[in-house]
N, C-alpha and C positions, 0 to 999 in steps of 0.2 A: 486553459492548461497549455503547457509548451509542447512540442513537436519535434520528432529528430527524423530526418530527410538524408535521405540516400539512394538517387536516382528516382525511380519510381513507387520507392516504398516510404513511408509515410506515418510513424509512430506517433501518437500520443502518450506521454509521460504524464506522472505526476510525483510530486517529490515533497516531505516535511519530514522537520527534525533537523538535528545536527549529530555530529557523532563520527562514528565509524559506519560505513556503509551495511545496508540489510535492504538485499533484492527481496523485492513479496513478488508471489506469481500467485493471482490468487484463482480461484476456481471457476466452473462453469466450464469444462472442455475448450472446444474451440470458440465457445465467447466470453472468454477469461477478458475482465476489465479491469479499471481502477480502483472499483469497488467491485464488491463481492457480497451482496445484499442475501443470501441463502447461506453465506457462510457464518459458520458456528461460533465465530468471536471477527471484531475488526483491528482488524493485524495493525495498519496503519496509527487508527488511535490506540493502542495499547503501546506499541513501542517507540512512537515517535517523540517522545518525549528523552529515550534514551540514546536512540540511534538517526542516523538519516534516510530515512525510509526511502524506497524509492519505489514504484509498479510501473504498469504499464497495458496498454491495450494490446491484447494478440491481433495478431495483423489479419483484417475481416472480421472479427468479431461481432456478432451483434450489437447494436446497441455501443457500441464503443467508435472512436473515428480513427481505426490504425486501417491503413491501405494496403493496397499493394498485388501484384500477382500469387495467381496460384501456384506455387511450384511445383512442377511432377516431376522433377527428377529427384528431391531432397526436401522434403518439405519440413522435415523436424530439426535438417541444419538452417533451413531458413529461418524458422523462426528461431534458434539460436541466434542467429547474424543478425537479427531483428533485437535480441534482447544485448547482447556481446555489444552492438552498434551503440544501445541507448548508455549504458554503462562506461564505455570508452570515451564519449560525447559528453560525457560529465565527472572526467578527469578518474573514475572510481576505477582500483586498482586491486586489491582486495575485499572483498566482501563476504557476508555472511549472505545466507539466501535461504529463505522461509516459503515452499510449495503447497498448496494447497488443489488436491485432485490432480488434475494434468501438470501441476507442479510438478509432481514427483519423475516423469518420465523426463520432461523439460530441464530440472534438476541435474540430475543424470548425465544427460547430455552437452551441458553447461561444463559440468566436469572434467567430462573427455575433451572436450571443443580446447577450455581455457587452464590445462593442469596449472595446481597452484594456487592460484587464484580464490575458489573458494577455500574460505579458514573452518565452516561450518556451517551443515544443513539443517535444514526441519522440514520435514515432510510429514504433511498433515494429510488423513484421509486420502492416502498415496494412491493413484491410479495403477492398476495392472492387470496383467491376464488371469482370468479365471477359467480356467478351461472345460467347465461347469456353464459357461454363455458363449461359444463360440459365437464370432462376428459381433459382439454388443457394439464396439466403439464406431462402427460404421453401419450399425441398425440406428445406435442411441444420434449420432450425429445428420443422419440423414432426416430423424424427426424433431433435432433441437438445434439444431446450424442450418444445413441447407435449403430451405425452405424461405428462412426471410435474407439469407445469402443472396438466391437470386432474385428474389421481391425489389431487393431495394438495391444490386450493383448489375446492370441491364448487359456487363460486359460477361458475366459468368454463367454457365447455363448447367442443368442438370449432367448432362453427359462429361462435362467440363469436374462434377461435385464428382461425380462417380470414380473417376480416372483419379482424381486427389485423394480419395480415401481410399481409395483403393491401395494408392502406395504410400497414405501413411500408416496403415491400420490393419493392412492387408495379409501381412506376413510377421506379425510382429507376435512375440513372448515374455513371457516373466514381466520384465519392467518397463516392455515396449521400444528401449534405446539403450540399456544397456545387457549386456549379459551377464550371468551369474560370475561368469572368471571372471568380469571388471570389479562388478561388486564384491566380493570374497578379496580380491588384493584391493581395494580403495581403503587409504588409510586417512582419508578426513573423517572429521567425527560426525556423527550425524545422530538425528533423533528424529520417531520414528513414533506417530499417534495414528494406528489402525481406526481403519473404520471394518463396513463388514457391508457391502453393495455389490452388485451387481460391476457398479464402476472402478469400488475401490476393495478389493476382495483381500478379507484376513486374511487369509493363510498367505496368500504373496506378500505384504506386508510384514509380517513375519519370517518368512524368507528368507527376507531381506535384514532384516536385523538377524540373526540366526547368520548369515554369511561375513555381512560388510562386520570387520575384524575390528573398527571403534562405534559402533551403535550404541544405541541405547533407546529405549522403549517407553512410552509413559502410560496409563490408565487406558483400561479400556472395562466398560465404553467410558466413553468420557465425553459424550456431543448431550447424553442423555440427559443431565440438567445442570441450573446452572450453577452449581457449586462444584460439578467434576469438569466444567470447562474453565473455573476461575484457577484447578487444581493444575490441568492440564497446561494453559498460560504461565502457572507460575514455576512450572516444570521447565519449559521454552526459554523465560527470564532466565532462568538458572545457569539451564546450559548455553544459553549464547554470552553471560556475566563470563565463564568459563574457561570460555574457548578467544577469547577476546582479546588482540595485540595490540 
């Protein structure tokens, strides 16, 4: 797989289809890869037949080979600059962008970082606050990221993991990176498939379509078998045939 390099950080890409551009981010928190083996359909083969798909490794990731430092002063624009980077590097100008779990916050941010740019979202099983789990994203990541983080990169240490999540995870609400006035005036369209976890909690998801002024919402539940996830897919096909310049 190819690689996009800027200074010290170190992305792994992967890329099929032809078309119009469609970012996938797909899930696992912070060991979002190129695949997404847990998740509830593959993004990739479903629509790279229509569009040109594009993912990527988040930067540290388990199991995936994107590098790079820990940021403690920004660490959710980094990894923006990390995805913003892979995208610019391969000429794509507009695109549509499909989230899965930490998508959703990622998403968001993408938004604010590049106005314009995106023509249309999907957020699937969208990550947010549940204020029903106080600190989850920095319980859940400290027993499903940190651990084999510094196992296998000898330059990162515990107290190093603490200080990063602490200020990515540490003070954050609702959508994690954006705020409710972003979303309530954001007038790209977006579509919006609840889960109902600990990670990805209904009622924020909801929210969120309830505020953001072109939403739209699909089936829920819909992970539950596989004729309400072929349902939910062909909700997605729809609205990104749609939304499409």
């Amino acid at each position: 797989m190819p690689f996009y390099e800027k200074g010290n950080v170190r992305i792994r890409y992967e890329e099929a289809g032809s078309g119009f551009p469609l970012f996938i981010i797909y899930g696992g928190g912070l060991n979002s890869q190129v695949t997404y083996a847990n998740g509830p359909f593959d993004a990739m083969a479903e629509f790279k037949s229509e569009y040109r798909c594009i993912t990527m490794d988040l930067r540290n990731a388990n199991g995936g080979q994107s590098t790079g430092p820990l940021d403690f002063d920004d660490p959710w624009n980094a990894h923006t600059d990390d995805q913003l980077g892979v995208l610019n590097h391969l000429g794509v100008d507009k695109f549509f962008v499909m989230g899965f779990c930490i998508g959703n916050p990622l998403i968001w941010n993408l938004m604010q970082r590049a106005p314009g740019r995106v023509v249309a979202s999907v957020h699937a099983q969208p990550s947010g606050c549940d204020p029903n789990s106080p600190g989850f994203f920095i319980k859940n990541n400290l027993k499903t990221w940190a651990p084999g983080l510094v196992a296998s990169k000898p330059e990162f240490n515990m107290d190093m993991v603490n200080r990063y999540l602490d200020k990515m995870y540490g003070n954050v609400d609702f959508v994690l990176t954006a705020t409710r006035d972003y979303v309530g005036a954001c007038q790209t369209p977006l579509l919006v498939l609840p889960d109902n976890t600990d990670a990805h909690p209904y009622a924020t998801a909801m929210e969120m379509v309830h505020l953001a002024p072109n939403s739209q919402v699909s089936l829920f539940p819909w992970k539950d078998n596989k004729q309400n996830v072929a349902l939910a897919v062909r909700h997605i096909r729809g609205f990104l045939k749609a939304n499409r310049i």
